[in-house]
C-alpha positions, 0 to 999 in steps of 0.5 A: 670290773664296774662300769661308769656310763656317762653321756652314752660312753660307758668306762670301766674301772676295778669295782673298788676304784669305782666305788671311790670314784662314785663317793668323789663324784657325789661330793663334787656333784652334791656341791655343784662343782663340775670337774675334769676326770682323767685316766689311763688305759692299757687296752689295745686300740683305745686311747692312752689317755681319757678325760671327762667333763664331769658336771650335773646336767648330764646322768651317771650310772654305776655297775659293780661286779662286786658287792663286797668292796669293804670300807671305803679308804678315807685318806684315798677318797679325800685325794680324789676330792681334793684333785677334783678340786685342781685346775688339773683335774682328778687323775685316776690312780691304783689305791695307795698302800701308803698314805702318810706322805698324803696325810702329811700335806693335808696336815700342813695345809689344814685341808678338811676331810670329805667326812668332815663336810 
């Protein structure tokens, strides 16, 4: 497990998904676009559902368990940009094991990779 510490509140995330978040996040920031992140929790106690502002002015820190997340899912990290870029926001979610119905929609709607620019 990573952790994610944003303005003082620290959130933790499997280490691949943080992985893909931390590429999501750069692209947003590198372009200045602010954005809503969502997620779900399961521990006890905490809230169900959590959201952050996520913007340049304030600092990210990144922590992983693991040095050996393998390459990063293309098809996954371009979904997270792109619901980044959605009045919704980014809601985190388990890595896809199929992503051709992804694929598909992007084909339809001309929409560029995140490695494409």
């Amino acid at each position: 497990m990573g952790t994610m510490t944003y303005d003082g509140d620290t959130i933790t995330f499997e280490d691949r998904t943080l992985a893909h978040l931390q590429a999501a996040i750069t692209t947003k920031l590198r372009r200045r676009e602010p954005f809503l992140i969502s997620w779900k929790s399961d521990v006890p106690g905490l809230p169900v559902r959590n959201s952050l502002w996520i913007d340049n002015a304030i600092p990210i820190r990144y922590a992983f368990d693991r040095d050996d997340l393998g390459g990063l899912n293309t098809a996954w990290l371009n979904s997270m940009v792109e619901m980044a870029g959605r009045t919704s926001g980014l809601l985190v979610t388990e890595e896809p094991t199929d992503l051709g119905e992804y694929r598909h929609r992007r084909e339809r709607s001309g929409t560029r990779s995140v490695a494409a620019g």
